[in-house]
N, C-alpha and C positions, 0 to 999 in steps of 0.2 A: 525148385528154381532151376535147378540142372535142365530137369524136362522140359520146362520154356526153354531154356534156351537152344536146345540143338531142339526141339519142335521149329523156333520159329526158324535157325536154320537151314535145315530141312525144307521148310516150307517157303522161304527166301529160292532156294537151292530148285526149288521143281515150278515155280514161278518164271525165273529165269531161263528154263531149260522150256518151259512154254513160249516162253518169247520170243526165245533164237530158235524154237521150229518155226512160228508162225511168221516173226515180223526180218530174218535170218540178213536179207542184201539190204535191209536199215540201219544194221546195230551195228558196233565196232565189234572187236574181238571177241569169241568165248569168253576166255579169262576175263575180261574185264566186266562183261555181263554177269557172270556167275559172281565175281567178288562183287559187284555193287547189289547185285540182288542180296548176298546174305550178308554184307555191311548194314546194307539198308531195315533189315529182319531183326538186326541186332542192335540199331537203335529203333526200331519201333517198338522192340520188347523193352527197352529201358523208360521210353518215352511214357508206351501204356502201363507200364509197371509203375511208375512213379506219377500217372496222375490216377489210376484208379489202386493203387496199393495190392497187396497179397491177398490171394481168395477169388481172384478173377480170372482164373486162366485160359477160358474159351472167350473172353473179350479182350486181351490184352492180346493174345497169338493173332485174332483176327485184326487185329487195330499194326499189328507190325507185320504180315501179310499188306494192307493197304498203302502203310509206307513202305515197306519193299514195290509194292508194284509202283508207287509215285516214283521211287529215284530209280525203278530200271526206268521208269515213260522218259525221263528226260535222256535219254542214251539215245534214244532215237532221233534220227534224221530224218529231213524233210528230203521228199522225193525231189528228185533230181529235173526239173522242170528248163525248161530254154527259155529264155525272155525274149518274147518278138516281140519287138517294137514296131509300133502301128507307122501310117503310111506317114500322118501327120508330123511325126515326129525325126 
């Protein structure tokens, strides 16, 4: 159980650190990227830990890999767009 846990950790932790290379003037802070990535890791490992039970550890780390990547998505912001407004209006 240890090794789940700083697995999905770890894998929270370098998901996060993919995200602020690629998606970097979308997201807020580092710190707050990296803790919600491996917040997020560490209840996907309790979530798939307690619907599929002990004995699953290459499907529970990927199942909290998935929700890590769900709550970094919501960090992100919508590009920064101008509102023209047509002639009409």
């Amino acid at each position: 159980m240890i090794l789940e846990i700083l697995g999905s950790v770890v894998l929270g932790l370098a998901l996060s650190w993919a995200a602020l290379r690629s998606l970097s003037p979308r997201l807020p802070s580092p710190r707050a990227v990296f803790g919600t990535g491996a917040l997020g890791a560490l209840f996907g490992l309790y979530l798939m830990h307690s619907v599929l039970g002990s004995g699953h550890a290459a499907a529970t780390l990927i199942g909290a890999v998935l929700i890590s990547a769900v709550t970094v998505s919501l960090l992100i912001r919508p590009r920064s767009r101008r509102i023209s407004r047509s002639a009409a209006a």
